[in-house]
VOGU-3710 file (C-alpha; in Angstrom, 3 decimals, decimal comma):
1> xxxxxxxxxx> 5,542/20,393/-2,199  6,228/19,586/-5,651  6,637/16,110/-5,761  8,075/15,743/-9,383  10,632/18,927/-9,280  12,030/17,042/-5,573  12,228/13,747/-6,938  14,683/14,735/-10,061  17,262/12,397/-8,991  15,788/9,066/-9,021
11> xxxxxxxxxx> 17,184/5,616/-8,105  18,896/4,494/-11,139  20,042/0,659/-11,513  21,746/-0,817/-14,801  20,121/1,557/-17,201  16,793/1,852/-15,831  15,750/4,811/-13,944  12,949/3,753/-10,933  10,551/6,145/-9,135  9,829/5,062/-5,394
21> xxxxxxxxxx> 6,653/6,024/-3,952  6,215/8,768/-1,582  3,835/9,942/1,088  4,118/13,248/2,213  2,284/13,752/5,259  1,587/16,804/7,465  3,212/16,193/11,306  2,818/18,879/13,275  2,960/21,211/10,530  6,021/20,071/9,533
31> xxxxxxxxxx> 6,147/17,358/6,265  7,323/13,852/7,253  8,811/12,271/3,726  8,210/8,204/3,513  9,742/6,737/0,858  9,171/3,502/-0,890  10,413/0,737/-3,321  9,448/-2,946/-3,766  12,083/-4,895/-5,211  12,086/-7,655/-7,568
41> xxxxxxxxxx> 12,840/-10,483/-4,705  9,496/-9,065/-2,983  11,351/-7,142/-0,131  10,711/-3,778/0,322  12,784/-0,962/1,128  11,545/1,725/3,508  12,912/4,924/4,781  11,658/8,005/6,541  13,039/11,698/6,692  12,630/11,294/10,424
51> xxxxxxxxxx> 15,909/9,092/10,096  17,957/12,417/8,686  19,276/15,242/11,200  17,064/17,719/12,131  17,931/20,577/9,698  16,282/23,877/8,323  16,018/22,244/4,655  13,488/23,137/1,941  10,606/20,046/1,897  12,319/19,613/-1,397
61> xxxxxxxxxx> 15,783/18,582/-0,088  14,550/16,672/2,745  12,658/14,550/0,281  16,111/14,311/-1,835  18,018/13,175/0,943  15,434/10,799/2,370  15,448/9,146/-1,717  19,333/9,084/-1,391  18,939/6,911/1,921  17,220/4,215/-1,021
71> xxxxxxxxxx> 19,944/4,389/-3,113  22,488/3,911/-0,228  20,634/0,681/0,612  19,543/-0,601/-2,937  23,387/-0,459/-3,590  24,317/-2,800/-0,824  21,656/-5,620/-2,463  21,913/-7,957/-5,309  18,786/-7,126/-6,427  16,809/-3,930/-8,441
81> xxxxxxxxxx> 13,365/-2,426/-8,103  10,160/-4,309/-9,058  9,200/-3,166/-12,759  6,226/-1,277/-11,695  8,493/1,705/-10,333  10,096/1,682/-13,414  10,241/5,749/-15,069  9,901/5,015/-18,769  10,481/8,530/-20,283  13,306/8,935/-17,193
91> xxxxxxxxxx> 14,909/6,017/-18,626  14,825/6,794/-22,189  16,371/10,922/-21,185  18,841/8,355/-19,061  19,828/6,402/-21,710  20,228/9,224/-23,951  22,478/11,136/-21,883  24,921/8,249/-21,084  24,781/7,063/-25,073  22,890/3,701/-24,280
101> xxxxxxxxxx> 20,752/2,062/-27,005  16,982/2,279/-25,951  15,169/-1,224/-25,244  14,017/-2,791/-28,073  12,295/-5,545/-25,974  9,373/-5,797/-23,552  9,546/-8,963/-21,520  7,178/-9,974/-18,146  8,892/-9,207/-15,257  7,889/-12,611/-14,279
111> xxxxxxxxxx> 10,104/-13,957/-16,902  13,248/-11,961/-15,933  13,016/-13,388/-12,256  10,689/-10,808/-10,563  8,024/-11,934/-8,116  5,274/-10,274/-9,191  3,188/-13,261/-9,888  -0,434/-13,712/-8,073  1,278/-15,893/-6,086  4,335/-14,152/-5,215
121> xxxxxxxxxx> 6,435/-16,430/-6,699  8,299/-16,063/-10,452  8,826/-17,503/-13,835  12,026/-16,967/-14,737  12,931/-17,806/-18,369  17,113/-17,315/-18,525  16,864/-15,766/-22,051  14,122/-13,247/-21,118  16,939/-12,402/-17,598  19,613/-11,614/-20,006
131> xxxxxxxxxx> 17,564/-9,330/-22,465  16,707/-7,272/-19,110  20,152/-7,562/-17,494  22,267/-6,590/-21,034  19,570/-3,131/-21,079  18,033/-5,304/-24,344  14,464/-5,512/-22,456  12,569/-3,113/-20,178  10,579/-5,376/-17,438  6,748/-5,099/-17,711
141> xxxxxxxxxx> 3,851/-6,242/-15,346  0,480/-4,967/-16,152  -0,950/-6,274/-13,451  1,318/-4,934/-10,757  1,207/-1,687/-12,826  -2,680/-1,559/-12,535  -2,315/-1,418/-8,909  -2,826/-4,702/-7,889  -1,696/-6,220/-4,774  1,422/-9,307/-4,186
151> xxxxxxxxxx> 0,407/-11,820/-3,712  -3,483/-11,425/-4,900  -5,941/-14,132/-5,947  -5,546/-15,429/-9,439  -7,892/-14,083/-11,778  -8,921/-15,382/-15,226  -10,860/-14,041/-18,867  -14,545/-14,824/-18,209  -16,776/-13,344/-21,106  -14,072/-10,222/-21,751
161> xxxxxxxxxx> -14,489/-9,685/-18,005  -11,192/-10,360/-15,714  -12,516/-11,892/-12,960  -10,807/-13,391/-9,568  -11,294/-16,567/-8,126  -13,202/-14,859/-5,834  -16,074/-13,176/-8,326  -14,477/-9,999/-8,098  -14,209/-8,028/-11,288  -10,572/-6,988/-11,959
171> xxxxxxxxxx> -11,140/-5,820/-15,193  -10,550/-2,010/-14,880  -7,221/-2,738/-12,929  -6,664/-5,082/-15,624  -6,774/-2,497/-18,251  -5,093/0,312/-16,493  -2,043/-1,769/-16,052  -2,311/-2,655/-19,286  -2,284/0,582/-21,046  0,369/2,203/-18,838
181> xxxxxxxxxx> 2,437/-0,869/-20,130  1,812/-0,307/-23,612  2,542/3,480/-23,422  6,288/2,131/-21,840  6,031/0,218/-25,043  4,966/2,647/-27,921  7,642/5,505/-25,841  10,837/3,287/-26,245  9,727/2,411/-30,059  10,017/-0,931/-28,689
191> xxxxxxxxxx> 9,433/-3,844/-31,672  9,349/-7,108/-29,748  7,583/-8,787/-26,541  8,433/-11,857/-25,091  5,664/-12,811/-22,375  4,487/-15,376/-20,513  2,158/-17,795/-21,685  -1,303/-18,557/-20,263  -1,508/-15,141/-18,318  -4,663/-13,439/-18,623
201> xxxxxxxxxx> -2,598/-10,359/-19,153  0,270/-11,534/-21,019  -0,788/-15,357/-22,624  0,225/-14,775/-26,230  -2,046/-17,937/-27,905  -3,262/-19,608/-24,724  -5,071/-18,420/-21,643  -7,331/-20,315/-19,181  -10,762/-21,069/-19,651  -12,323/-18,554/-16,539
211> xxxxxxxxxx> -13,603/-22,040/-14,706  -10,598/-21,857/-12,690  -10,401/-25,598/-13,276  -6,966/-25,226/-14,991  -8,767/-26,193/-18,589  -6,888/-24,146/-21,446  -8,451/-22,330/-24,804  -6,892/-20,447/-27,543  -6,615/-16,950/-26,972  -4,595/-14,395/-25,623
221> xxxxxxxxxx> -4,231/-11,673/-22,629  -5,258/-8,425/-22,008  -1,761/-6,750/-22,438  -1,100/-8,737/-24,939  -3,945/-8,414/-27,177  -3,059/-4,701/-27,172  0,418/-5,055/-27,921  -0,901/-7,111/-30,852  -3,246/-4,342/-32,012  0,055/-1,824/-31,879
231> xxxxxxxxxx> 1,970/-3,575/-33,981  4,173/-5,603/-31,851  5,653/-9,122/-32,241  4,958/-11,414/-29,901  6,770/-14,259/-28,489  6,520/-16,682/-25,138  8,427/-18,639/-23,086  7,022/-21,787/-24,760  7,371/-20,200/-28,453  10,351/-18,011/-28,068
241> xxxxx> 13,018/-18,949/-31,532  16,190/-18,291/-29,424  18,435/-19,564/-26,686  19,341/-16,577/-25,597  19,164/-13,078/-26,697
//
């Protein structure tokens, strides 16, 4: 089944177009469609094409229909899909075809409210909410984008090697998320970052030591060291020049 040409309605919320996850599996010799999408108050939304009538369909519609049992439920909640299913390049044909500026911000997801911290918990900064909620900002996690778990164990810059509290290099995840993030970035032409402080992906001018004894130094994260690189300004939470957007 083509996974792409099924999926070509995707869950759109405010201007943002998201891509759930899906596993097709083989049942019988029949394809079973699961369907996936964290959302940004760490619940997840599940649904199955075994909930849908038993109908001669094409693999392709079942998958539709099983997508459009999502968008019935993400409708019903106050809240929108965790930044990592975000569809940049659906979002900026979205925005183009219902005459919507494009994002001219990146801000941490953390920032706008999302829990997508190690911890599970967030860091919500009002000013970088209302950049996301007036379509100013697209939401960005590098970490969560590299394929990392919430919660996971905090990890910090040890020799140019991400590390976890645990010893376990993190570094490749690290930079996977990373570069996904910046290619969100460098698609939307976006100019500006605003990102949260002291994260080994996103610190801006102050990251943690890699002791794990809480100990700060001067320097900056992963993602944003290559936002830097690209061109982009960079603010924080602790350094942002604005009340609100």
């Amino acid at each position: 089944m083509d996974i792409d040409a099924a999926l070509r309605e995707l869950v759109v919320f405010g201007q943002n177009v998201y891509r759930p996850t899906v596993l097709p599996m083989d049942y019988g010799g029949s394809t079973v469609c699961q369907v996936s999408l964290t959302l940004a108050d760490g619940r997840c939304l599940f649904h199955s094409s075994f909930e849908l009538p038993s109908l001669p369909v094409p693999e392709e519609q079942l998958l539709a229909d099983t997508v459009g049992l999502l968008r019935r439920d993400l409708a019903a909640l106050d809240t929108c899909p965790r930044c990592d299913h975000l569809d940049a390049p659906a979002t900026k044909a979205y925005r183009e075809r219902q005459g919507l500026a494009q994002p001219s911000w990146a801000v941490s997801a953390c920032l706008c409210g999302q829990r997508c911290r190690y911890d599970g918990d967030a860091n919500l900064f009002l000013p970088a909410r209302e950049l996301f909620l007036s379509g100013q900002a697209i939401p960005v996690c590098p970490e969560c984008a590299g394929g990392l778990p919430t919660p996971r164990p905090p990890c910090e810059i040890q020799d140019g090697r991400v590390m976890d509290c645990h010893g376990a290099d993190r570094t490749a995840a690290f930079l996977s998320g990373a570069k996904r993030c910046v290619s969100a970035v460098q698609l939307f032409g976006i100019s500006h970052a605003l990102l949260k402080e002291r994260s080994p992906s996103c610190g801006t001018n102050c990251i943690y030591d890699g002791s794990f004894s809480g100990k700060r130094i001067g320097g900056s994260g992963i993602f944003a060291a290559m936002l830097r690189r690209s061109g982009v300004r960079l603010e924080s939470e602790e350094t942002a020049s604005f009340e609100s957007p």
